[in-house]
C-alpha positions in Angstrom: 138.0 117.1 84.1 136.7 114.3 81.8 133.2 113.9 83.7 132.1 117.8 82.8 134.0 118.4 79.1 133.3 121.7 78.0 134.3 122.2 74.3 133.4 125.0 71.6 132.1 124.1 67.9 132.3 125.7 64.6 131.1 129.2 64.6 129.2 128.1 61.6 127.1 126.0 63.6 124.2 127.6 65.2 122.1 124.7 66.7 125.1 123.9 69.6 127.5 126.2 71.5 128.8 123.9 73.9 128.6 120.4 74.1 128.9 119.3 78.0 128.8 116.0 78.5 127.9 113.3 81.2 129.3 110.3 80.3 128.8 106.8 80.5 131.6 106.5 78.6 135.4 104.9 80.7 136.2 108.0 81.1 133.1 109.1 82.9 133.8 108.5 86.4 136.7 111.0 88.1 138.9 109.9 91.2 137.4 112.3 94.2 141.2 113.3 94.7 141.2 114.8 90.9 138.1 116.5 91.4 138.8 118.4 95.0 142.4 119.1 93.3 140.9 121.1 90.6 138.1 123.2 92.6 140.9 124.2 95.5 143.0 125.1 92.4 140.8 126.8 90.2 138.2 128.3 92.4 138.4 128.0 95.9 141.0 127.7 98.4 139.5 125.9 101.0 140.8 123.1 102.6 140.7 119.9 100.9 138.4 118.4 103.6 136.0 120.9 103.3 135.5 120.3 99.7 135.1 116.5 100.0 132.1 116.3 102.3 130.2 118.9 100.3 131.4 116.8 97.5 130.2 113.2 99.2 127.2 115.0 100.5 125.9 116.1 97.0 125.8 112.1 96.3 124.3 110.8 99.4 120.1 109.3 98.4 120.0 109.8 102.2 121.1 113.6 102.3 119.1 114.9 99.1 115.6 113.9 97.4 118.1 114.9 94.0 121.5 113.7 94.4 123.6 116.3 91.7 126.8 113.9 92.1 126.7 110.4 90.6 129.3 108.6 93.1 130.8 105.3 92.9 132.7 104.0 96.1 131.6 104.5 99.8 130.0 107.5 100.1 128.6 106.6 103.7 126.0 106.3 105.8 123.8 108.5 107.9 125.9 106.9 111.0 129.1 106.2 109.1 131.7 108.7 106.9 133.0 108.3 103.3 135.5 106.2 102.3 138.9 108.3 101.6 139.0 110.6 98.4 141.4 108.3 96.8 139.0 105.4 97.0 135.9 107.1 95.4 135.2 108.4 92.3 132.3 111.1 90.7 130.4 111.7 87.6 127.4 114.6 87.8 124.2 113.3 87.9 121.5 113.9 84.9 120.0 116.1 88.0 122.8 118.2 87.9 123.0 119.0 84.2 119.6 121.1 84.3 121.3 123.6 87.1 124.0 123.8 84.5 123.3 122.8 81.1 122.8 126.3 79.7 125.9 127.8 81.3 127.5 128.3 77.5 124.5 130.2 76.2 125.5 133.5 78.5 122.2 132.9 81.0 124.0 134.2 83.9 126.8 136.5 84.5 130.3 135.4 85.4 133.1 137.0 87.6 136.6 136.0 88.0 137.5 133.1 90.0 139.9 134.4 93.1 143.5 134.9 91.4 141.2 136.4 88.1 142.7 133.5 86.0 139.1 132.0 85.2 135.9 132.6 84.9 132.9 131.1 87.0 129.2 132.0 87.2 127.9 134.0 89.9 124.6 132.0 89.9 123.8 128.8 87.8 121.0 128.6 85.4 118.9 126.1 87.5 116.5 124.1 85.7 114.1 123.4 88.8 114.3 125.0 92.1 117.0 123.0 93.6 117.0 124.7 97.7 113.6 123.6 97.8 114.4 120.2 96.2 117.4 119.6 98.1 117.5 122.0 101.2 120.4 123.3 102.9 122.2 124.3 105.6 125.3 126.5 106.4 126.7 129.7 108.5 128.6 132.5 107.3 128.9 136.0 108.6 126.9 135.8 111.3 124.1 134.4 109.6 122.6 131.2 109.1 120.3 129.0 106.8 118.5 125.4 107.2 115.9 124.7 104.2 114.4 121.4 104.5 114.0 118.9 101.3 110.8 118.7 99.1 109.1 116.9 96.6 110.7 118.1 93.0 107.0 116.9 91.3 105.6 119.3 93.8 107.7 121.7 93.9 107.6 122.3 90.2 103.7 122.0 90.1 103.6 124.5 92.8 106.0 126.9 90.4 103.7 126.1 87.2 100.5 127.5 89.1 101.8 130.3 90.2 103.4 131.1 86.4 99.7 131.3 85.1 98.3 132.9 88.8 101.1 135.4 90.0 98.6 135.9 93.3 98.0 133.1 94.4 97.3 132.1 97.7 100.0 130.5 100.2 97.3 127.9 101.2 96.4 127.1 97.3 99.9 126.8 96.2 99.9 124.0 99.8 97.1 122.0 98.0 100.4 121.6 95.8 103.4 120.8 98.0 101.4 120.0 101.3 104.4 119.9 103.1 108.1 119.0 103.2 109.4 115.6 101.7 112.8 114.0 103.0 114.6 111.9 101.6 114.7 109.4 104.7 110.4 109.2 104.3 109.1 108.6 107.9 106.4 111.0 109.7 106.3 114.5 109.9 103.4 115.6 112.5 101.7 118.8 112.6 100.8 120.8 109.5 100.0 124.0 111.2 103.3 124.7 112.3 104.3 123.8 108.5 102.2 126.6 106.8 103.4 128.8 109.6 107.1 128.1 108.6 106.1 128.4 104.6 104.4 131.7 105.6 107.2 133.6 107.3 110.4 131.7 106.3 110.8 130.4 109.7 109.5 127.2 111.8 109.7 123.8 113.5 108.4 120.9 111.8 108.3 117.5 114.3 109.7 114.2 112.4 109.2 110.7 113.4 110.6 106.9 112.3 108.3 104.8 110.4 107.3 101.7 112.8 105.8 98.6 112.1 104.5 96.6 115.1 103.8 92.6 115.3 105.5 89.2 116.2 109.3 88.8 116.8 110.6 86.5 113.8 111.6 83.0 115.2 110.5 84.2 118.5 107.2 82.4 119.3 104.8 85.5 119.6 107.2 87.9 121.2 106.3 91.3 120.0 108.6 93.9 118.4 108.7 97.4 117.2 110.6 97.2 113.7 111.8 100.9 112.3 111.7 101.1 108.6 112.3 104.6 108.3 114.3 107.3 110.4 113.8 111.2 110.9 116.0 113.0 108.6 119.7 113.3 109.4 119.6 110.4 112.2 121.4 107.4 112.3 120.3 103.7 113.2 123.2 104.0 115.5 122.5 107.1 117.1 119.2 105.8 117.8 120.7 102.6 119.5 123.3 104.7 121.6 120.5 107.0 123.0 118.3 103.5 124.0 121.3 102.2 125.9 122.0 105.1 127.4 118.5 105.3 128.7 117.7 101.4 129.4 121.5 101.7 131.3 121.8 105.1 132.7 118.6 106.6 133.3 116.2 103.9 133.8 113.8 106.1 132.1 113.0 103.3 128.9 111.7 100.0 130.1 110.3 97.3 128.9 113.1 96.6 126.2 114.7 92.6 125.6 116.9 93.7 122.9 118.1 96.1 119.7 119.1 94.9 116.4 120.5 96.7 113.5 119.5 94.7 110.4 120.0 97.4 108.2 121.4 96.3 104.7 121.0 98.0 101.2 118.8 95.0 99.9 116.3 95.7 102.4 116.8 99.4 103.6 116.5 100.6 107.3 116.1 97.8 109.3 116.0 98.4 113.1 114.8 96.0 115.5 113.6 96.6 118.7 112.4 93.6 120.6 110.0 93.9 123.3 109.7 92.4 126.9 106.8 89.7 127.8 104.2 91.4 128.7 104.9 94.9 127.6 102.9 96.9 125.5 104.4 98.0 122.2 102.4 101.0 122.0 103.0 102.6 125.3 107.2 101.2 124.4 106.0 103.9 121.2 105.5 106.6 123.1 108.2 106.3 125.1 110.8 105.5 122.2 109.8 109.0 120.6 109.6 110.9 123.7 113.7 109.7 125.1 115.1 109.0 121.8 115.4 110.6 118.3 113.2 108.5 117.0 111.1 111.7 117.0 113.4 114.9 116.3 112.8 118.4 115.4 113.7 120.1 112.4 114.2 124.6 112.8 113.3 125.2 109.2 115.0 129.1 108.4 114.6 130.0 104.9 117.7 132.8 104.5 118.9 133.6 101.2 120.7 136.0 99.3 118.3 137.6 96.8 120.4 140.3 94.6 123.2 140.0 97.1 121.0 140.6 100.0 119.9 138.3 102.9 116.1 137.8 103.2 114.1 135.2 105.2 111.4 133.8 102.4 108.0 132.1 102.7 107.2 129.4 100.0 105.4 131.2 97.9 108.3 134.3 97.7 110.7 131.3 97.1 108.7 129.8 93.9 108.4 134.2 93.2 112.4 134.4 93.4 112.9 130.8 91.5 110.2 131.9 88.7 112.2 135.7 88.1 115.4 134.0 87.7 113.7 131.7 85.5 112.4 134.2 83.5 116.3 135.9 83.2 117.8 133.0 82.2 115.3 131.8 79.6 115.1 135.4 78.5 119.6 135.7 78.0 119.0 132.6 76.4 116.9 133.3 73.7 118.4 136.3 72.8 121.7 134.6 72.9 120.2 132.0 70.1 118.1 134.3 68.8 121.6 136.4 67.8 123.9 133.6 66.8 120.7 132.5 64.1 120.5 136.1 63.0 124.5 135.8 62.2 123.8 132.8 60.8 121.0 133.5 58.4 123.3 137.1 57.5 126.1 134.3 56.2 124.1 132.5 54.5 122.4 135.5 52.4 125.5 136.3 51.6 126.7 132.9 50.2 123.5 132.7 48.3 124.0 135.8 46.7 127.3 135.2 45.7 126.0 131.2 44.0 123.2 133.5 42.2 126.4 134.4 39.8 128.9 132.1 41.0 131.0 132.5 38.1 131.5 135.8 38.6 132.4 135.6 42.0 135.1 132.6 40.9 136.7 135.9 37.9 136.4 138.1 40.6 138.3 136.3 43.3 140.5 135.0 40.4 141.7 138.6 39.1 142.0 139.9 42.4 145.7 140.3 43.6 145.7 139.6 46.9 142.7 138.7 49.7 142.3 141.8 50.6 141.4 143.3 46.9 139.0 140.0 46.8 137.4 141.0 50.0 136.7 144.5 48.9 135.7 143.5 45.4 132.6 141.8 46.8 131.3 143.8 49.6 131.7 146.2 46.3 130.2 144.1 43.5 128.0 142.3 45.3 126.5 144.6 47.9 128.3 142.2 50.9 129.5 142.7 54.7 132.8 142.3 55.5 131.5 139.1 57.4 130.2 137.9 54.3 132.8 138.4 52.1 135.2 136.7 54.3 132.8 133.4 54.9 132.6 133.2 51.2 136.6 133.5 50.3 136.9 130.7 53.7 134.2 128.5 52.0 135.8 125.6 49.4 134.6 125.4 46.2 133.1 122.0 46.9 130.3 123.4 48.7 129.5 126.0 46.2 127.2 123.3 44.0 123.2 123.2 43.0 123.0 120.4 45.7 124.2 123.1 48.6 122.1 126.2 47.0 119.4 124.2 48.0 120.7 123.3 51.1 121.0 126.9 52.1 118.2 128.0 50.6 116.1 125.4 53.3 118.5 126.4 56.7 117.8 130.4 55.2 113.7 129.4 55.7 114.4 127.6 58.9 116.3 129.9 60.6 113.9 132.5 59.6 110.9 130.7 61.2 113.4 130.1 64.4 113.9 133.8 64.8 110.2 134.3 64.7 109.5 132.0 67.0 112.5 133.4 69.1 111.6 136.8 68.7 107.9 135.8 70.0 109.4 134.7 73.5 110.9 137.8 73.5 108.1 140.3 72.5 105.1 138.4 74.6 105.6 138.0 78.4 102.8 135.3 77.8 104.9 133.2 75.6 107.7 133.5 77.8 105.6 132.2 80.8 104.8 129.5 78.6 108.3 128.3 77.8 109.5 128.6 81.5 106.1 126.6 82.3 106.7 124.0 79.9 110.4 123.6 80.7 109.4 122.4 84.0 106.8 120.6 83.1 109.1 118.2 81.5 111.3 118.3 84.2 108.5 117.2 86.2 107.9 114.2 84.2 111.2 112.9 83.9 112.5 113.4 87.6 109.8 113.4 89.9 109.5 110.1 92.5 106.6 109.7 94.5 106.0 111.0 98.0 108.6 109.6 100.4 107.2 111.0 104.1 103.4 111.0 105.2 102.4 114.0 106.9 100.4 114.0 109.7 97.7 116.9 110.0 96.4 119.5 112.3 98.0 121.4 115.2 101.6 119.6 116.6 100.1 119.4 120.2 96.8 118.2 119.3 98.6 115.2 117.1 100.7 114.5 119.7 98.3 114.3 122.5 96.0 112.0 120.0 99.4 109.8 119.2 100.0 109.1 123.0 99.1 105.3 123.8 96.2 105.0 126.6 97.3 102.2 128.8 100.0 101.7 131.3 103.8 100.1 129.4 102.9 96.5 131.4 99.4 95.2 130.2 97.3 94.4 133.1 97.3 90.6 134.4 93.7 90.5 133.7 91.4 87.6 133.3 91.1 86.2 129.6 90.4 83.1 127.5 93.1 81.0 125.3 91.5 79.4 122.1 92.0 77.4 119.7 90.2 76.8 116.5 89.6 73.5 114.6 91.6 74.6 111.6 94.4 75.1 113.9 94.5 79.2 114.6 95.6 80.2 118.3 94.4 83.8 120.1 92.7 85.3 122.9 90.2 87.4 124.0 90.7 90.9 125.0 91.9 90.8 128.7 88.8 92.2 131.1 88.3 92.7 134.5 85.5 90.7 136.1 82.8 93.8 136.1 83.3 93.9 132.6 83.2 90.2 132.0 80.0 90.1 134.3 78.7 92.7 132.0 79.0 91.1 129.2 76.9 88.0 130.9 73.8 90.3 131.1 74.1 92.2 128.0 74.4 88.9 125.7 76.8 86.3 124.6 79.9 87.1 123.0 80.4 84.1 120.4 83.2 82.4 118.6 83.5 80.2 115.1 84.4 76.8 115.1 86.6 75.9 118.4 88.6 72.9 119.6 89.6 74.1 122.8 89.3 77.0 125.4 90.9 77.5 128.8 90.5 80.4 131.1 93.7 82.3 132.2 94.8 85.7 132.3 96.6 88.0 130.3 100.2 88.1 131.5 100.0 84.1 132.2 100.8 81.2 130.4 99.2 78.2 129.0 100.1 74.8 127.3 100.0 74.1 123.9 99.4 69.9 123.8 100.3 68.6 119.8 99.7 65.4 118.1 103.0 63.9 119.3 102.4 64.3 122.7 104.4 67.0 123.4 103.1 69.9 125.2 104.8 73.7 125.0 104.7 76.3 127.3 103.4 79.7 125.5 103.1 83.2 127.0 99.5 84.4 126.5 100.3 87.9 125.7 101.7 88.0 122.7 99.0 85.9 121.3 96.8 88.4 119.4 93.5 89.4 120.4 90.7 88.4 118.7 88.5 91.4 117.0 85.2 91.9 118.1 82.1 93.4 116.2 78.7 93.6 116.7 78.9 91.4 119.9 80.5 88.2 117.6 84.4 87.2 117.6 86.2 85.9 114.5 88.9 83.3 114.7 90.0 84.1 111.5 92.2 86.7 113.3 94.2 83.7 115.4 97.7 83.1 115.2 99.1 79.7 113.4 100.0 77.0 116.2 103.0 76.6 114.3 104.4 80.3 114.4 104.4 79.6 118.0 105.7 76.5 118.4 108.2 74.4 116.6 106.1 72.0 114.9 107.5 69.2 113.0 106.3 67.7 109.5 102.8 66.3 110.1 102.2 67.4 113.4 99.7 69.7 115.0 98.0 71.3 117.9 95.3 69.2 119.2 94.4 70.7 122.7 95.1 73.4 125.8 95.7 73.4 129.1 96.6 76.0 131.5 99.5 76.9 134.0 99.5 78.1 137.4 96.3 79.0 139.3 93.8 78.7 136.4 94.3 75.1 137.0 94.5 74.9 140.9 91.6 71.5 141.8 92.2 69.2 138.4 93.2 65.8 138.1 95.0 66.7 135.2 95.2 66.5 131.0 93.2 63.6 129.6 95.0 62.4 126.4 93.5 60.1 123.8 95.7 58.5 121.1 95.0 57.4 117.5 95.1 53.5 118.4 92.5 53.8 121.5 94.9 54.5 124.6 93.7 57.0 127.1 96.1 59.3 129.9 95.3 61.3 132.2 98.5 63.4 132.9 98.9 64.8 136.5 99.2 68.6 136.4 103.1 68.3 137.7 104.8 70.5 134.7 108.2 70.7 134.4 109.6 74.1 136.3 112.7 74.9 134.0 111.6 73.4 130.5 109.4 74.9 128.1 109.2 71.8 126.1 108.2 68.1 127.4 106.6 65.1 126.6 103.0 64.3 128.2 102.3 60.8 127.1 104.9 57.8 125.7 103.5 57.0 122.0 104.1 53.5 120.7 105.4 53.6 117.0 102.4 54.4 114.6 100.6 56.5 117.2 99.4 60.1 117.9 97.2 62.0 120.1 93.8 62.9 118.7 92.5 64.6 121.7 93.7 66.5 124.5 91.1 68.2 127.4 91.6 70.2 130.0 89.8 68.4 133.0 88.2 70.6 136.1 86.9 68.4 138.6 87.2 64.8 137.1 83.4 64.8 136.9 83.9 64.5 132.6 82.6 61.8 130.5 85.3 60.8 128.7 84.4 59.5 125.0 86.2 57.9 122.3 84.6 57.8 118.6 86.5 55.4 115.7 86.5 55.4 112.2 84.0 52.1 112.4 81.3 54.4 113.6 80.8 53.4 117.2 81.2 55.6 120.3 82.9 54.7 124.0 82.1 56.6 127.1 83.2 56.6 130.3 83.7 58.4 134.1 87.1 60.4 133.8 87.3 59.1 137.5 88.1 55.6 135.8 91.5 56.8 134.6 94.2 56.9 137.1 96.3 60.1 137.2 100.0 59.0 135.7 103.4 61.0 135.2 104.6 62.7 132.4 106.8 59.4 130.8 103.5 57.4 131.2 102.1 55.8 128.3 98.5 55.3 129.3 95.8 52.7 129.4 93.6 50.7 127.0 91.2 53.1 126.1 88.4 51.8 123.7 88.8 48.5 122.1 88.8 48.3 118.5 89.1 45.4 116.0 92.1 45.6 113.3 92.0 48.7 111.0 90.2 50.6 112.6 91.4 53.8 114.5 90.0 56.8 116.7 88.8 60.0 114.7 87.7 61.8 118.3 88.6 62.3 121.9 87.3 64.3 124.2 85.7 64.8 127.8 82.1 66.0 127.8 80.2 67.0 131.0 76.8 66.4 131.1 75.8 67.6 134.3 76.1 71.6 133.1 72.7 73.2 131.9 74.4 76.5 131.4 75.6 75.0 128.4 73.4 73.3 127.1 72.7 69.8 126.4 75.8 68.0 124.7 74.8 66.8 121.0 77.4 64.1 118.8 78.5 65.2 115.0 79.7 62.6 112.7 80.5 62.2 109.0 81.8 60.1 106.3 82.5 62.9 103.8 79.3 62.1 102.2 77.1 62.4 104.9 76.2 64.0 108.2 74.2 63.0 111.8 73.9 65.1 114.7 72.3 63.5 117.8 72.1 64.0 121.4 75.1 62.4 123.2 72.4 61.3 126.1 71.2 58.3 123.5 74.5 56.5 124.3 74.8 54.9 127.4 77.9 54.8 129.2 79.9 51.8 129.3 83.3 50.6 131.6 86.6 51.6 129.9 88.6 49.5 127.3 85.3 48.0 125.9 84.1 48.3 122.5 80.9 51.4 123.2 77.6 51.1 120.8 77.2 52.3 116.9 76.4 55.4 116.0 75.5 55.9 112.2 74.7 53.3 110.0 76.7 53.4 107.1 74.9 54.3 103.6 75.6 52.8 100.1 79.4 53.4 99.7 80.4 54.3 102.6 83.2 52.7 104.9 84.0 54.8 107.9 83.8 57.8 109.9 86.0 60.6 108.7 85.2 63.4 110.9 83.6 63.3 114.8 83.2 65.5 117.6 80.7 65.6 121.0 80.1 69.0 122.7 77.6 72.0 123.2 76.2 74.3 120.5 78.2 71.8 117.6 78.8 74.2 114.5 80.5 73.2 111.0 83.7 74.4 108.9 85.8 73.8 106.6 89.3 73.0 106.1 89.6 77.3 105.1 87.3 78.0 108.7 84.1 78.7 106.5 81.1 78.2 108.1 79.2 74.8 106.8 75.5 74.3 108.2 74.8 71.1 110.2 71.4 69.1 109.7 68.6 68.9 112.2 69.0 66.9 115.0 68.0 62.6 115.1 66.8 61.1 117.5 68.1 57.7 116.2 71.2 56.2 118.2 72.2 54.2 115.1 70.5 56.1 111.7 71.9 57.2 108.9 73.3 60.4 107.9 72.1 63.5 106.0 73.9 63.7 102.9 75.8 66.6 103.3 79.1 67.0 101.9 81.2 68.2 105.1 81.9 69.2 107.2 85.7 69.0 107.3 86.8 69.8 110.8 84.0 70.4 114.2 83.5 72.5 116.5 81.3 74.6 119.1 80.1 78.1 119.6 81.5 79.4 123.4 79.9 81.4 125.7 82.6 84.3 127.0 82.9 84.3 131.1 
């Protein structure tokens, strides 16, 4: 077979015996067919089919952390089989050629094959310990095996300790290979039953798929449960049969939308499995590994045959069997070398003793009558072996030059040091545990990969009590708050009952950055997102994620982008909430106000079967700049434009209008000017505090109480409220509200200046801030 050539060289040649080669030459790769033709011929009868799958199996990255067969074709799938022999073809990988490379160097004994027409080894000279490496699994006689696959860098640094520490401990050689390592990765969980199954040979080790958790792609905040990595020997479509059967059959798995199998070489294991609203991905975990084999066992049985007998081996009597062998083979193998230099150097001797007279040697062989007297003339002249004299009648004359004395004169000092240094492996057991520990040493540095599979410590019932999700599948339709920030992040607080939220009211606020909008619901409800085009979605609030909490405070930097939720288009953006259902039970509705001064205030009569509608008409040129929730109706509604002055009026002013409604004259404003803020403000709530007004023009800043304004009647122009400074031409930046805090565009905190008293003053100059907001009191 042209992928493993075996041919023999010049006995003349010391350095190589055999030259066997792995090509990447066209006549590397071998049709499958050829290949299963020649092993049922040569070695073993067994049936063709038999041979191909431990053929395909030896080149499957799935099957072996150190594939020995380099296959090109379909070799498969953990779901799906080979493509047929006569499609496929195989070359042996460079993995391969260290269990065999030193077959011509008589390492290992041979016997003959089973009609005693050939020769084959009764045990390959392995390089590394490949049934660790690899694993295996089979029956015969009554018997039967199953070695699970490690880590080859670990393996062999495992074997290297115990060369120079023949007693070492089972739980210092685990420091080195902690534990099994597949070829799949995922999770393997519980590392006491692993020592107890590398103590006695025999064990179950627990596996698990590697999961990632978060938001449905494309899906608006619907949460999935992706698997990037399966137990070893499953299939992504064994794992989708069993969820059918279960979601179908049983009813035992709830709480699942869909399953996807996304699975493609680019991007590896790919399985998707999408979750219901208002189910809890965690607790959909638990159950996934409890019905399905997303968590499967593994009965690891270490039998062998050691000198033809079977024997159940912990790890450490495995690296003890690997390391003897290892020490045979290297041991045949230098003497092997060691003996074709010593009938090297004895040729050579005698060639340079016949050059010391040459001319001699040329009347000899001359005068002699036949080969034969030559022969015998020399060993008789000249003090030479039969082997000698025959080399020197076989070598031409053209070699027997000055040029080639010293040529033979250099290999004779060379071969002489290589015999020492041959000899040496064989004299000092030390030296030999040196060359055996350096061997794999660089078989360690050229074919070790990192650590596919994490292992999970401690006792397997312990990890799996601590790996079970507290919580019921269905998250709890508690109450919670919707918020969103003024850079445009979406989330909600952690769903609580109302002991816990009246808890929280004693024991101190719970505060938020910079906020735009906040409307109480619950967790399993929904609320509206309102966006600059006056369009208004309907979101769940579940999937939204909740914000972290420490030390009594609550980021918004761990919000959700409005427009992963919602399909924005170019330019627009989120601009206010609202709630559904009976969260809003008693308002008059959504007040709206737009860029060019019209005010709405949309009835609360939300389309039942769309999840997408429009809230106000907009003329050409217009947006919505404000959108607020309204109780009671008993909010000041206030309009601020980019010409500094400020417009505020009774919410009761504005009629409540339908969804196709375009709205009312607002605040009037004279030509190129526009609104920067819109909101409604209540005044009549000490609890919160009293409302203060934030403007800017980039340059500079004023904060002042929103009670310095007087209230005027609706569509009129209001009253100023900075005084512009040197260079400056309008408002860029607004807002009226409670506790007013700074940010930037990023959501970094920027510090406000001190309050003034003056309606119409200037600003601080203060560069900032970018967007406003306020600080929220939770419950």
């Amino acid at each position: 077979m042209s992928f493993l050539r075996v041919e023999s060289v010049e006995p003349a040649d010391p350095d190589v015996t055999y030259d066997i080669q792995v090509g990447s030459d066209e006549h590397a790769f071998v049709a499958e067919g050829l290949v299963v033709h020649n092993c049922m011929g040569k070695y073993h009868p067994h049936g063709d089919l038999a041979i191909y799958d431990a053929m395909v199996r030896l080149a499957q990255g799935f099957s072996l952390n150190a594939p020995l067969v380099d296959g090109h074709g379909n070799f498969g799938s953990p779901d799906d089989g080979p493509a047929a022999s006569r499609y496929t073809e195989a070359r042996m990988s460079r993995e391969a050629m260290l269990l065999v490379g030193e077959l011509g160097e008589e390492t290992v004994a041979f016997k003959s094959n089973y009609d005693g027409s050939l020769q084959e080894p009764t045990v390959l000279p392995a390089a590394f310990p490949n049934l660790l490496v690899n694993g295996t699994s089979g029956i015969a006689v009554g018997m039967a095996t199953n070695m699970i696959p490690h880590n080859l860098g670990e393996v062999v640094a495992a074997a290297r300790w115990l060369i120079n520490h023949p007693n070492a401990t089972l739980d210092r050689l685990m420091e080195f290979v902690p534990g099994p390592d597949l070829p799949t990765g995922g999770l393997l969980l519980g590392l006491d039953e692993v020592r107890r199954a590398y103590e006695t040979g025999r064990g179950v080790v627990r596996m698990r798929g590697r999961v990632e958790i978060g938001p449905l792609e494309g899906s608006r905040g619907r949460q999935a449960i992706t698997v990037v990595e399966l137990p070893y020997g499953v299939g992504a479509e064994k794992v989708i049969e069993k969820i059918t059967d279960e979601v179908n059959k049983t009813k035992r798995l709830q709480g699942i939308a869909d399953v996807k199998d996304l699975t493609d070489r680019e991007n590896g294991t790919r399985l998707v499995i999408e979750c219901k609203v208002g189910v809890n991905p965690q607790a959909l975990l638990a159950d996934l590994y409890r019905l399905t084999p997303l968590e499967s066992s593994f009965g690891v049985n270490n039998l062998v045959l050691v000198d033809g007998q079977p024997r159940t081996l912990g790890l450490k009597e495995l690296l003890d069997v690997f390391l003897a062998h290892r020490y045979e083979v290297v041991t045949r193998r230098t003497t092997f070398r060691r003996r074709r230099r010593e009938e090297r150097l004895h040729l050579v001797d005698g060639l340079l003793v016949a050059l010391l007279d040459i001319d001699k040697v040329v009347r000899l062989i001359r005068g002699s009558e036949n080969a034969q007297a030559a022969r015998e003339g020399l060993m008789r002249q000249f003090k030479l072996t039969e082997i000698q004299a025959n080399y020197i009648l076989d070598t031409p004359l053209r070699r027997l030059t000055k040029f080639d004395r010293l040529e033979l004169e250099q290999e004779r000092e060379r071969l002489r040091a290589e015999i020492a240094e041959l000899s040496a492996i064989l004299d000092d057991d030390r030296v030999l545990r040196k060359v055996v520990s350096d061997e794999l040493a660089k078989v360690g540095k050229e074919f070790a990969a990192p650590r596919r599979t994490t292992l999970i410590d401690g006792d397997l019932k312990e990890v799996l009590a601590a790996s079970a999700p507290a919580g019921p599948l269905e998250v709890a339709d508690d109450p919670c708050q919707v918020i969103l920030s003024a850079t445009g992040l979406v989330a909600r607080t952690a769903a609580e009952s109302e002991e816990s939220t009246e808890g929280r009211r004693r024991n101190g606020r719970v505060k938020h950055d910079a906020v735009r909008a906040v409307v109480h619901t619950t967790a399993r409800g929904q609320v509206l997102l309102v966006t600059s085009a006056g369009r208004a979605f309907k979101t769940d609030v579940l999937p939204l994620p909740v914000l972290p909490e420490q030390a009594g405070t609550v980021s918004l930097r761990g919000g959700m982008s409005a427009s992963e939720l919602v399909p924005l288009r170019p330019g627009e953006r989120v601009v206010g909430l609202a709630p559904l259902g009976g969260t809003g039970a008693g308002s008059p509705g959504l007040a709206l106000g737009t860029r060019l001064g019209v005010v709405k205030v949309c009835a609360p009569e939300w389309p039942v079967r769309s999840d997408e509608f429009e809230v106000i008409g907009l003329k050409d040129g217009d947006e919505v700049v404000g959108a607020t929730w309204l109780t009671d109706g008993a909010e000041t509604l206030t309009f601020v434009t980019s010409a500094a002055s400020l417009l505020r009026f009774g919410a009761n002013l504005v009629r409540p209008q339908g969804l196709r409604s375009g709205g009312m004259a607002g605040v009037a404003m004279p030509a190129g000017v526009e609104v920067v803020f819109f909101g409604a403000i209540r005044t009549d709530d000490p609890a919160h505090g009293e409302p203060m007004l934030v403007t800017s023009t980039g340059g500079s800043v004023k904060v002042t109480p929103f009670a310095l304004y007087p209230a005027k009647g609706r569509a009129t122009g209001g009253v100023r409220v900075q005084r512009f400074l040197k260079g400056e031409r309008r408002l860029v930046v607004a807002w009226a509200g409670p506790r007013p805090v700074g940010a930037s565009a990023t959501g970094d905190p920027v510090e406000l200046p001190p309050a003034d008293t003056r309606r119409d003053g200037s600003g601080a100059a203060v560069f900032g801030p970018e967007v406003v907001g306020h600080l929220i009191e939770r419950g």
